[in-house]
N, C-alpha and C positions, 0 to 999 in steps of 0.2 A: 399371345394375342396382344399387339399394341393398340392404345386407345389415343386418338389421335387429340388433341389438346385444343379445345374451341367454348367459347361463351356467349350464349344468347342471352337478350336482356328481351322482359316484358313487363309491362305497366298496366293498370286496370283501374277502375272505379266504379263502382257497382253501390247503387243506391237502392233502397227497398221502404216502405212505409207499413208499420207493421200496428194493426188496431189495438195495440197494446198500450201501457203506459211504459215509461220511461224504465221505472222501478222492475220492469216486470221482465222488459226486453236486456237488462243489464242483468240481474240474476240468473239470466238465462247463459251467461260468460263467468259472471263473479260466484257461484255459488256451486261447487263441483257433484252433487245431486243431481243438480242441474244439468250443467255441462255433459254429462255420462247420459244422460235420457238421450239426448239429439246430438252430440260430436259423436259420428265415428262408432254411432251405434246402431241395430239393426240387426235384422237376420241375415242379412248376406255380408257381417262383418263379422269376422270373428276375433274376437278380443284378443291383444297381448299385453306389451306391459303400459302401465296409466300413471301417469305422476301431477298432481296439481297443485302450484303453490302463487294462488292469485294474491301478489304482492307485486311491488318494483321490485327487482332482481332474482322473484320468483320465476320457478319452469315449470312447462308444461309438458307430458310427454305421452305420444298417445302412438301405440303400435297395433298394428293388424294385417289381417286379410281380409280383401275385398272379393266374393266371389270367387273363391277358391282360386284365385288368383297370386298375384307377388307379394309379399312382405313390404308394407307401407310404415315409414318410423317419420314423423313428425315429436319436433325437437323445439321451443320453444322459449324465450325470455321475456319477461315484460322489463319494457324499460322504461314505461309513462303509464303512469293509471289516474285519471281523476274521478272520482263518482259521479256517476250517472252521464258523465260528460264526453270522456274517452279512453279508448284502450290503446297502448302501441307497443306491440314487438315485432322481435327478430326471432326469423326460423329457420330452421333446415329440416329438408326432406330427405327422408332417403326410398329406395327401394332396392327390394332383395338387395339389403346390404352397402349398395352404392351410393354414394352423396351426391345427390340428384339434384338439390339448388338449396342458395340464401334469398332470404326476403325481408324486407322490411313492409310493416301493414300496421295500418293505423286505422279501430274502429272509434267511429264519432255518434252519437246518442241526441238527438234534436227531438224536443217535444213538437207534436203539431197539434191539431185542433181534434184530429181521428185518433192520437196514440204517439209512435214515435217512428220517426224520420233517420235508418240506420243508414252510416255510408262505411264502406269498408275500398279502402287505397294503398296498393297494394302496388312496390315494385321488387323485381324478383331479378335474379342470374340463376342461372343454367347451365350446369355443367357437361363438355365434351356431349357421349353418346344422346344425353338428354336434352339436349338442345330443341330438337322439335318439339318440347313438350310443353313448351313457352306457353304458345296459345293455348294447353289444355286446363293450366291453372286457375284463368278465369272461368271458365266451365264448372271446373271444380268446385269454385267457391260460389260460384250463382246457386249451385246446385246444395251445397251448404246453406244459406240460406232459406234457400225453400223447405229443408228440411228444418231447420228454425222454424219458419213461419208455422207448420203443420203440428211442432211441437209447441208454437205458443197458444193456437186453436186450440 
């Protein structure tokens, strides 16, 4: 089988306001208890391998199946952290096995008058067969999110 060689690019910006405080919505990234409640967790996920090392030059790494579905590897680096202020790495996805794309995302932490004001900006490449999958990353991630918010309730 030959795979034919092509790269989609997609951008996003996805803002959400979460009635939390600052401290509370950032432990929710910085504190891997945490993290393991609401990334990637759930009964229609079944856990593989998990790596956390919230640092600059730390990885993250979080494997599964979704829905008895394909093998999802999410591969991570942070390469800016400031507290409470912002997060930003670099990732790669894979599934069942294939390197499905790079991204760069950057999450930013804004107090407001109700909690905190998260924005997460996010540009990606997409590899060959994956290409159409551009537009599903935002989906993805909105959808992360909400599973945040339900985990901060």
């Amino acid at each position: 089988m030959t795979i034919e060689r092509r790269l989609a690019r997609a951008g996003f910006t996805l803002t959400r306001d979460y009635p939390a405080p600052i401290r509370r919505v950032w432990d929710a990234f910085a504190e891997e208890e945490q993290k393991l409640e609401w990334f990637g967790a759930g009964d229609t996920f079944e856990s593989g391998e998990w790596a956390f090392q919230f640092r600059v030059g730390g990885r993250d790494v979080a494997e599964g199946r979704f829905h008895d579905g394909p093998v999802s590897r999410y591969e991570a680096t942070y390469t800016d952290i400031v507290e409470h202020v912002r997060i930003v790495t670099t990732y790669d996805m894979w599934l069942d096995g294939f390197h499905m794309s790079t991204s760069l995302a950057s999450f930013e932490f804004e107090p407001t008058a109700e909690g905190t004001r998260f924005t997460h900006i996010e540009h990606g490449v997409f590899f060959d067969q994956f290409e159409a999958d551009a537009p599903n990353r935002e989906d993805g991630s909105r959808g992360l999110l909400e599973v945040l918010a339900d985990y901060l309730a």
